[in-house]
N, C-alpha and C positions, 0 to 999 in steps of 0.2 A: 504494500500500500504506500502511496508517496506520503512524505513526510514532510512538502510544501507548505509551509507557512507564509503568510504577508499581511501587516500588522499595518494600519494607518490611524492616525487623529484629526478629531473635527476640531471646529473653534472652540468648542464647548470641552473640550480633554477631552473627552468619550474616544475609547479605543474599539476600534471592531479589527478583529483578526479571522482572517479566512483560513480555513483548515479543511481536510477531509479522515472521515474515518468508516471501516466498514460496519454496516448491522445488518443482523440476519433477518432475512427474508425467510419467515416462514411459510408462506402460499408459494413462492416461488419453490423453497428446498422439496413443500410435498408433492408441488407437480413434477421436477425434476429427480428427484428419490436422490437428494443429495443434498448437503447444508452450500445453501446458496446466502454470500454476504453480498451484501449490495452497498457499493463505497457511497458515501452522503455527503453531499461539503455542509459543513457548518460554520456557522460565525460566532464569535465567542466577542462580547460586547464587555468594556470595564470600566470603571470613569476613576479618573484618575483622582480625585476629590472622595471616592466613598467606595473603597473597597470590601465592602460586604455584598453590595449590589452587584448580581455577575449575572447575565444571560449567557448562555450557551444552548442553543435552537439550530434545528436544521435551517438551509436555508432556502427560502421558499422561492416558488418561480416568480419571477418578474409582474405576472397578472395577477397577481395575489395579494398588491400592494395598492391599496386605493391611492394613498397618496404616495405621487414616484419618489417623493424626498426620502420619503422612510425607507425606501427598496435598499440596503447595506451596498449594494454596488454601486447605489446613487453616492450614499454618505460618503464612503472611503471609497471612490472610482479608482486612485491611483494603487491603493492598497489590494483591490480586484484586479485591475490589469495584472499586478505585478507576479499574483498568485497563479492567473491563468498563464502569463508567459513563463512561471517555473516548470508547470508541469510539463507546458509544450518541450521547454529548456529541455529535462530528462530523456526526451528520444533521441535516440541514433538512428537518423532515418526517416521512414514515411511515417509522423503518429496514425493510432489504428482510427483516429478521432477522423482523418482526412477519409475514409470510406464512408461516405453519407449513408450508403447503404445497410450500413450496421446500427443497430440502436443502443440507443444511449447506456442504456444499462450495461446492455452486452460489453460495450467498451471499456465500463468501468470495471468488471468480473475479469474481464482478461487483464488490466492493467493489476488488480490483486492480486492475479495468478502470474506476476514479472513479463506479460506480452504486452509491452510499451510500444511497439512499430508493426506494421504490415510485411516489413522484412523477416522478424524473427517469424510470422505465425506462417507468410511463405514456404520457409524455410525449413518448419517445423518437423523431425521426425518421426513417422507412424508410432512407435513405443512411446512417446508425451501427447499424443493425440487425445487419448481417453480421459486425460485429468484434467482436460477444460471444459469437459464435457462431449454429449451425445451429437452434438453438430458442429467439431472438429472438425472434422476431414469436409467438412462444404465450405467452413471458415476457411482452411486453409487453400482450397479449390479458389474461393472467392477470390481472396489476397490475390494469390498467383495473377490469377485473372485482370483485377485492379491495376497490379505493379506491371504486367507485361505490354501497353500501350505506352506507358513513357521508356519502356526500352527499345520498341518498334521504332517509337518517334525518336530516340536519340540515333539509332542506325540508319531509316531514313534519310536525317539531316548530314551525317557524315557522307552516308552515298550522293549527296546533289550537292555536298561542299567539292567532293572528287570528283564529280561531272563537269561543276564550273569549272572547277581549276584547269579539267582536260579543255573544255570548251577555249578558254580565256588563250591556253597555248596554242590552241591550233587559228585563232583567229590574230593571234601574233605573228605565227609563223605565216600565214596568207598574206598579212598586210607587208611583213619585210619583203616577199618574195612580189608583191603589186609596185613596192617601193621602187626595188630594183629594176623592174622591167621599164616604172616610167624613167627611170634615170638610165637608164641601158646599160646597166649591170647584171651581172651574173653573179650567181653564187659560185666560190673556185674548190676545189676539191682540195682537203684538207692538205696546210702545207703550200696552198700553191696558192701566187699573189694573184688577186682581181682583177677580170678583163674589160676591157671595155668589150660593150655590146655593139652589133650592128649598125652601121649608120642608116638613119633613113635616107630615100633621095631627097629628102626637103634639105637634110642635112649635109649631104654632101655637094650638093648645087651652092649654098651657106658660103660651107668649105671654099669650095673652087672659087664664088667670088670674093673672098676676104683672103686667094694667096695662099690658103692653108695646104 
């Protein structure tokens, strides 16, 4: 379970600290025949003036809040971002959070169970399959699935960076060889110095009356 904490103050002292912690999901553990904890964020409220007063409350969705001042994300916003960007912080990788397709809960039981990225659950080998549960192997199916589009799309882009670059050479090598012909040169074979090319007859009429 992460161990993210992020603590802010109002004008008034009052501290509110974002935290997360697991509780058991009873309806959940008897549908799945397995003790299922389901991670909660909570906020734990203190005023710095009267330390006997201490809320510690799950924390509730954002609609649940008549007035949006009261919503703790409103109160301490900076104290909220900072807790959300720890937890993102802790992955190495795609977090499992970036598959929309997954639900929320789901992602918090895999995050309990140490599957912080769609890499590790990828990745994952048949023998730890069974201890995340009975739709394992479609999670891990999914991931795969998920994560193999931005690797198409990284090999893609290398293949039409090596297109252009062939393209870009061979329209260099046309333009030096259009250069030459207007200027009536030739290309010499290697080691051997450049010829002039053919005169035209406009050219050589030129020649003959300038003496040449």
């Amino acid at each position: 379970m992460s161990d993210v904490r992020a603590t802010g103050r109002d004008e008034f002292g009052v501290r509110g600290t974002f935290y997360s912690k697991p509780l058991f999901d009873q309806a959940a553990s008897d549908r799945e025949g397995r003790p299922i904890y389901t991670p909660t964020i909570y906020i734990l409220i203190e005023a710095d003036h009267d330390n006997k007063t201490v809320f510690d409350l799950p924390l509730k969705e954002p609609d649940q809040y008549k007035d949006k001042s009261r919503d703790p994300r409103v109160r301490w916003a900076d104290a909220w971002k900072q807790f959300q960007d720890g937890i993102s912080g802790e992955v190495d990788g795609t977090p499992i959070e970036a598959w929309n397709m997954l639900p929320k809960h789901r992602c918090l039981e895999l995050r309990d169970q140490g599957i912080k990225s769609l890499e590790q659950l990828a990745n994952m080998p048949d023998r730890l399959l069974s201890g995340i549960g009975p739709d394992a192997a479609k999670l891990r199916e999914g991931a795969q699935l998920f994560l193999k589009p931005a690797d198409l799309a990284t090999q893609g882009l290398k293949q039409e960076n090596a297109d252009l670059k062939r393209q870009m050479l061979e329209l260099k090598s046309e333009f030096t060889q259009l250069q030459n012909q207007r200027f009536g040169e030739e290309e010499p074979a290697p080691g051997q110095p450049k010829k002039r090319g053919r005169k035209t007859n406009e050219e050589r009429a030129w020649l003959a009356a300038e003496g040449a």
